[in-house]
N, C-alpha and C positions, 0 to 999 in steps of 0.2 A: 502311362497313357490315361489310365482312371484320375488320377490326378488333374493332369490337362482339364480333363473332360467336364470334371467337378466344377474347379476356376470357371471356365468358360460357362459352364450353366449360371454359376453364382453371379459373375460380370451380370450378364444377360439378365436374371431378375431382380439385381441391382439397380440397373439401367431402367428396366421397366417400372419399379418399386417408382423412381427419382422423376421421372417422366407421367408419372400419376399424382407425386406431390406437386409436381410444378404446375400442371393442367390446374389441381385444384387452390393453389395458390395465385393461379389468373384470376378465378372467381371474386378475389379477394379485389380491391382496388390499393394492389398493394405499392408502396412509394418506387419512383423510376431504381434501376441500377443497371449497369454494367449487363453484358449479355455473360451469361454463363454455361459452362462447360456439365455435361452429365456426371454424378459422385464427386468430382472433386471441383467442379464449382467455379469459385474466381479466385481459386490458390494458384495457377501459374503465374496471373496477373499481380502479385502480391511480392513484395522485397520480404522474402523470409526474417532479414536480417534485421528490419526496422519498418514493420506494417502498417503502424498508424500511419506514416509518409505516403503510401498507396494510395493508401484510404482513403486522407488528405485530401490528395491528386484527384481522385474518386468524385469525391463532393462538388472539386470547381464545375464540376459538367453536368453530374445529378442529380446537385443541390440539397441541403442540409439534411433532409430527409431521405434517406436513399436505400437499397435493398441489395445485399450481397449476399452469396452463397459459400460457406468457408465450407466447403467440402460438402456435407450433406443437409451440414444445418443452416435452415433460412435465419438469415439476421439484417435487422435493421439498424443503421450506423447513424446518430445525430451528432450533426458539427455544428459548430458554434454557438455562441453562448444563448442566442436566443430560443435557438430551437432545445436545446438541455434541460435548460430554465423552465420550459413550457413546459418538457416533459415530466421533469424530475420535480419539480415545483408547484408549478398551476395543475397539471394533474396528475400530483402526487400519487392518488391511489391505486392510478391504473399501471403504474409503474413502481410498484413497490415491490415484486415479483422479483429474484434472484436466479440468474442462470447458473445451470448445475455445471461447471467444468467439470469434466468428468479425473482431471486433476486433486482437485480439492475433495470431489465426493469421494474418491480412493482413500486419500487423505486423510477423511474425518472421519470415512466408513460411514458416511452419508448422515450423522448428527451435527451438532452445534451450530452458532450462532451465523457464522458465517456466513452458509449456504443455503442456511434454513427459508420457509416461504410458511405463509397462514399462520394460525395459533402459535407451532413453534415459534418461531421468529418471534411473534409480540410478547411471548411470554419471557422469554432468555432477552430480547432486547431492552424493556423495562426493568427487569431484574437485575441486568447488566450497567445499566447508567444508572440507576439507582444506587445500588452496591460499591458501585466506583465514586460515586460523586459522595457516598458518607465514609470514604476513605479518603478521600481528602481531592478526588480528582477536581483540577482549574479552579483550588481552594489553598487556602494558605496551608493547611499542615500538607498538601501535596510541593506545595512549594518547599517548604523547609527540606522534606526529599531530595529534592534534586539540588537543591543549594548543597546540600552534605554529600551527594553523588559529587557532583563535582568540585568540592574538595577533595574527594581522593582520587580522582580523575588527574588534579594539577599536582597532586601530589607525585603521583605516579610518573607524570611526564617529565616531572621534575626529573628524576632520577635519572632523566636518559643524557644529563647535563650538556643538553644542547648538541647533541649527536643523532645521526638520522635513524629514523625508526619509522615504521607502518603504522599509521593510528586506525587501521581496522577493527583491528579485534578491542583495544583499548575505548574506543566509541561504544562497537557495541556492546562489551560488558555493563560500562555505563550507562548506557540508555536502558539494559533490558533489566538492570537490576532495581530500575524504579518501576516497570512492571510485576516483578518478582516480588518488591516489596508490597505490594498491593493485592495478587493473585496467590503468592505463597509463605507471603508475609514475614520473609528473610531476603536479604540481599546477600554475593557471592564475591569472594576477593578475587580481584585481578590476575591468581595466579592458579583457581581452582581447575585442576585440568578438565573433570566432569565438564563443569558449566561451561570451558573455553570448548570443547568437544563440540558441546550444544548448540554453541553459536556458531563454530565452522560446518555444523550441519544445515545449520537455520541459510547459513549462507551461499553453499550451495545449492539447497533448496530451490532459492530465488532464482539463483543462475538459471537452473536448470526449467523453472517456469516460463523467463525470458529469453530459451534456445530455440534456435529451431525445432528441438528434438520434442522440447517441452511442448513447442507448439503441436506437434503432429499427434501429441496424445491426445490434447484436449479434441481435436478433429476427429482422429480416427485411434480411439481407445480400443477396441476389440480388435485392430492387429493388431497395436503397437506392444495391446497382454499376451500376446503371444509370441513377439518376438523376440531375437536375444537385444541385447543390449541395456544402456548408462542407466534407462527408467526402473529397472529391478533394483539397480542400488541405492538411487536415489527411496523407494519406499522402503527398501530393509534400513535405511536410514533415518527415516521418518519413524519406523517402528521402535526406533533407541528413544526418540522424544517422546512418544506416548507411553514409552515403560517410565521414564524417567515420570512424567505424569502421574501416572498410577503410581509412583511407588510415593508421590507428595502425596497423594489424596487419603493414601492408606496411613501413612504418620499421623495426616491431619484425624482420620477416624480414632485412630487409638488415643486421642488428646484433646478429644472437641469438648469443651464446653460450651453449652449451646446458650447460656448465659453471657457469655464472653468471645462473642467470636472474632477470631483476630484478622482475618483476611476475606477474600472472594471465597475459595473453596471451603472455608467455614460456615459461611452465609448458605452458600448452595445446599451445603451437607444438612445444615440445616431445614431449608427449603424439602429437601429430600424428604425427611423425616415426618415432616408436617404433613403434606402430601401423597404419604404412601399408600393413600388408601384410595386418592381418585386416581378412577380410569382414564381419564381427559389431561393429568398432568404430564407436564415439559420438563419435570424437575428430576430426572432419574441419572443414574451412571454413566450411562454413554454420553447424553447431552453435554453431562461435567466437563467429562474425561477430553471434550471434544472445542470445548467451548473454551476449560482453560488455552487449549493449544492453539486456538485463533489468534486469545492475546496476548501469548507467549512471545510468538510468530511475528502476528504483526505490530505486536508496540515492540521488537527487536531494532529489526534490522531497515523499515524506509525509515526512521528518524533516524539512526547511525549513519544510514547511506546518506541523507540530507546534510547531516553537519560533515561531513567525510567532505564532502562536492563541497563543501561551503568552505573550508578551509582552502583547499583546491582554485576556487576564487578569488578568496581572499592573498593567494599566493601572484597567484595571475597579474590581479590587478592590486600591487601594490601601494598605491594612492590609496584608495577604496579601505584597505586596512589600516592606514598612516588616519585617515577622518575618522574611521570608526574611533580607533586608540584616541584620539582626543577628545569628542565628543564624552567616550566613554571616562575617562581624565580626568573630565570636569564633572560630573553628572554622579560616579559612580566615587570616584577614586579607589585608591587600592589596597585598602583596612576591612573593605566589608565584603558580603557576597550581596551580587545583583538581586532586586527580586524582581515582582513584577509591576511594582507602584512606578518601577523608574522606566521602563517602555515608555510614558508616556514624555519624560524628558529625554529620551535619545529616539527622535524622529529620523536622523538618518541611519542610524544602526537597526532600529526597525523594519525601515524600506529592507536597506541589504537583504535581511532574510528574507523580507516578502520576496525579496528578486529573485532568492536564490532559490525558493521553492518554487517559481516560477518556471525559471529557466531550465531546472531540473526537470521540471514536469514528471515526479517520479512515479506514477501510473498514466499511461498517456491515454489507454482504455476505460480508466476504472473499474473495477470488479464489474462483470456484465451483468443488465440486468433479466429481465423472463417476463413474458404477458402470460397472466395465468386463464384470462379470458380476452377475445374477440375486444381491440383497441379503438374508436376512432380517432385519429390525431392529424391535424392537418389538411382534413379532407381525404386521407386513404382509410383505410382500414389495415388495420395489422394482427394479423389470426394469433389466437391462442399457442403457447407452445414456440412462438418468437424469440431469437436472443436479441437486446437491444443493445447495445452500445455506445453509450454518453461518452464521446470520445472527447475526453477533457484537453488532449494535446491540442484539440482546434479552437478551446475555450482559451485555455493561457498562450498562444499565440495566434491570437483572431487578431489583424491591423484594426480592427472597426474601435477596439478598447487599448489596443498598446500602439505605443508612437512608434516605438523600433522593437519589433516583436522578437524578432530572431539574435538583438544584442543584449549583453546584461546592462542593464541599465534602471540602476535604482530609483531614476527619477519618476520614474514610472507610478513611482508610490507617496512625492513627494508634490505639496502647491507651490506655487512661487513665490510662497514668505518660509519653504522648506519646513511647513508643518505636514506631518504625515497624513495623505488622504486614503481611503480605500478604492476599491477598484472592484465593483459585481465582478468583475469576470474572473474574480480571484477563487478559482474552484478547485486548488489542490487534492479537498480532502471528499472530492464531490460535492453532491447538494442533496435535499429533501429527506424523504424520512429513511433511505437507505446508506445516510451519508456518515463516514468514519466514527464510530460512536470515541474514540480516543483523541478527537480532534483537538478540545481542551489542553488536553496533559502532551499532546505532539508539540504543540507551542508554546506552551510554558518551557518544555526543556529544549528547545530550538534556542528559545529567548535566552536562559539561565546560564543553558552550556557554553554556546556562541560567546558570549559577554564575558563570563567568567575565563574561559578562554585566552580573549584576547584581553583583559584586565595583566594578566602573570606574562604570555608571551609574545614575541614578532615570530611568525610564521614565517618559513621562506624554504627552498629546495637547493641540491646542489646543484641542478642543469637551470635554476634561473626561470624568473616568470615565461620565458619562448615555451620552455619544455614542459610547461603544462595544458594539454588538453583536456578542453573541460564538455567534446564529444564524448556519450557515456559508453563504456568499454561491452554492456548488452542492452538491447533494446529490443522490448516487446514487452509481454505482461508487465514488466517493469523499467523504468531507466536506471541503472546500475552507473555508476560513477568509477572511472579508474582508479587504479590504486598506485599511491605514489608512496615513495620514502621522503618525511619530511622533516627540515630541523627547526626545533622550537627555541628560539633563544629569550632566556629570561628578562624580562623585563628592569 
């Protein structure tokens, strides 16, 4: 009965608590939305199972700029490209600001680069593209990389001699081992079970960002830590990646020459060192510790998940892969590895990719962003402590910029002498100063991998282009692409 009694009182100054923000967010000239529900907001109205589609739906009636309540927290949602652009863009600075999912801050235990907002953020940002870009990122000795990644990628597939096989885990070894080679500056064979461990982590991780379940934490974090269920395992899981972490930073300690540093966490370690004596520095353990597992994380598994859907495609639509194959025929031939001088002689195998990151749309949210102070934008006001949400699914399928938004269709990227044009609205990896610092290096190995690829094999399935759905198997934080068994036959 105490119990009862407890709930009911907590309801009740819940309610009042929600009923005080809202009165004082009238004051605000805050952008139109939806009428909402006291605590939980406008989550009934919402398809748990694919919510940028809501959203979507949301916008046709109160228009690009609009105001919804995802449980407790106010958020403003921009659709289309022009209203993103403005934000994200023309006033960059007022939108520079990073919303805490309370996912990710459990996550990183509230450090690195990811999440970070003010000082932090500029000082690990700069640090970060700098560090990367003299390791060779969107630069020829990064290229050499993944031309060598992907020899042993064709190697590998080779061996399954045209028999069906999963190329999940085989993508992402490949992709994350050209991060690895940059962050812990070794790459891992295809058969290491550790590193295969890592990536079946890494890969439920995602899933479980893009569940329902995943969603109700970042909403409502203080039940969800209190209750039983999937979310405890998912962090005792995330706890193996950041031991894994620390146990790289500690080798790297016992073997650092600070003359000679061979990777990112050499750099840092260094940085450390230099710094240890101001108060004001970003440069400490947790940050590392935290900052490596951003781009562990995310240079893993959306470019795996990209070329993964891209194959998936390329099955689907087999014409589409019979033009690349020739293009690529002539252009490339099949004595050398692709680099990146030759994008600019394969303008339709170019498009394809752009389509295919299109179509995938694989954050259809983008990482949310935070006003750290009182916005005007548009003529509303949007208070301090706002989540924003550049909801990129309305950028790459706005009809205002694509002829047939909702089909794949390469031409989209192509003029009518079929030279490759670009498209503004092409905003995969977001836009402005918060936009994917790994953007570079995601398309070089889209480019490399793709090509190389389809240089050695004809991709195809046993059930036949019908039987591939190229609807992703989860939708929310991320778009997730099904997983197929598929046969590679040698060229």
């Amino acid at each position: 009965m105490e119990f009862t009694s407890t709930l009911i009182l907590a309801g009740v100054i819940l309610a009042l608590l929600w009923l005080f923000r809202v009165k004082n967010s009238m004051k605000c000239l805050l952008p139109p939305g939806p009428m909402a529900l006291p605590l939980i907001g406008n989550l009934p109205q919402i398809d748990k199972h694919a919510p940028f589609k809501s959203i979507l739906k949301f916008s046709e009636t109160h228009g690009p700029v609009m105001t919804l309540y995802l449980g407790w927290q106010r958020t403003v949602v921009l659709s289309g490209y022009d209203a993103v652009k403005e934000a994200l863009v023309d006033q960059a600075d007022d939108f520079t600001g990073r919303g805490q999912l309370p996912f990710l801050v459990k996550a990183t235990e509230g450090y690195g680069l990811g999440i970070s907002n003010g000082e932090r953020w500029r000082q690990l940002r700069r640090f970060t593209l700098t560090t990367l870009r003299d390791f060779g990122m969107g630069r020829k000795g990064m290229e050499e990389w993944i031309q060598e990644e992907s020899e042993h990628l064709t190697a590998h597939i080779h061996s399954f001699k045209a028999s069906t096989f999963d190329p999940s885990f085989l993508l992402s070894c490949a992709v994350s081992n050209v991060i690895c080679c940059m962050v812990f500056g070794e790459r891992f064979t295809y058969d290491d079970k550790q590193f295969l461990h890592l990536l079946n982590i890494i890969s439920e991780i995602l899933k479980f960002g893009s569940s329902p379940l995943g969603q109700m934490f970042n909403i409502f974090p203080w039940i969800m830590e209190r209750l039983p269920g999937y979310q405890h395992q998912v962090f005792a899981q995330i706890e193996e990646i950041r031991a894994f972490i620390k146990m790289k930073i500690q080798q790297h300690k016992e073997t650092l020459d600070p003359s000679s540093p061979r990777d990112y966490i050499d750099c840092f370690l260094i940085r450390i060192n230099q710094e240890s004596h101001m108060e004001t520095t970003e440069f400490h353990y947790n940050n590392l510790v935290s900052t490596v597992m951003n781009l562990f994380l995310a240079g893993t598994e959306t470019t795996s998940s990209t070329i993964r859907y891209g194959l998936s495609v390329l099955i689907k639509y087999p014409n589409i892969q019979d033009q690349m194959q020739q293009e690529i025929d002539t252009v490339v031939g099949a004595a050398r590895c692709p680099n990146m001088e030759d994008r600019k002689s394969l303008p339709f195998t170019d498009a394809v990719i752009h389509e295919m990151q299109r179509c995938l749309d694989i954050v259809p949210f983008s990482l949310p962003h935070y006003t750290l102070h009182d916005v005007s934008f548009r003529g509303y006001t949007i208070p301090k402590d706002t989540v924003i949400i550049p909801l990129l699914h309305s950028v790459l399928k706005e009809e205002k910029h694509w002829a047939t938004p909702w089909s794949f269709n390469p031409q989209h990227f192509l003029d009518q002498n079929g030279n490759f044009k670009k498209n503004p609205a092409f905003l995969p990896f977001s836009a402005g100063k918060r936009a994917c610092v790994g953007e570079s290096l995601a398309r070089m190995e889209l480019f490399i991998f793709l090509v190389s690829l389809l240089q050695h094999f004809k991709f195809s399935c046993a059930g036949g282009p019908n039987s591939i759905n190229l609807i992703p198997e989860y939708s929310s934080f991320a778009n997730l692409p099904r997983r197929y068994e598929l046969i590679a036959s040698p060229r």
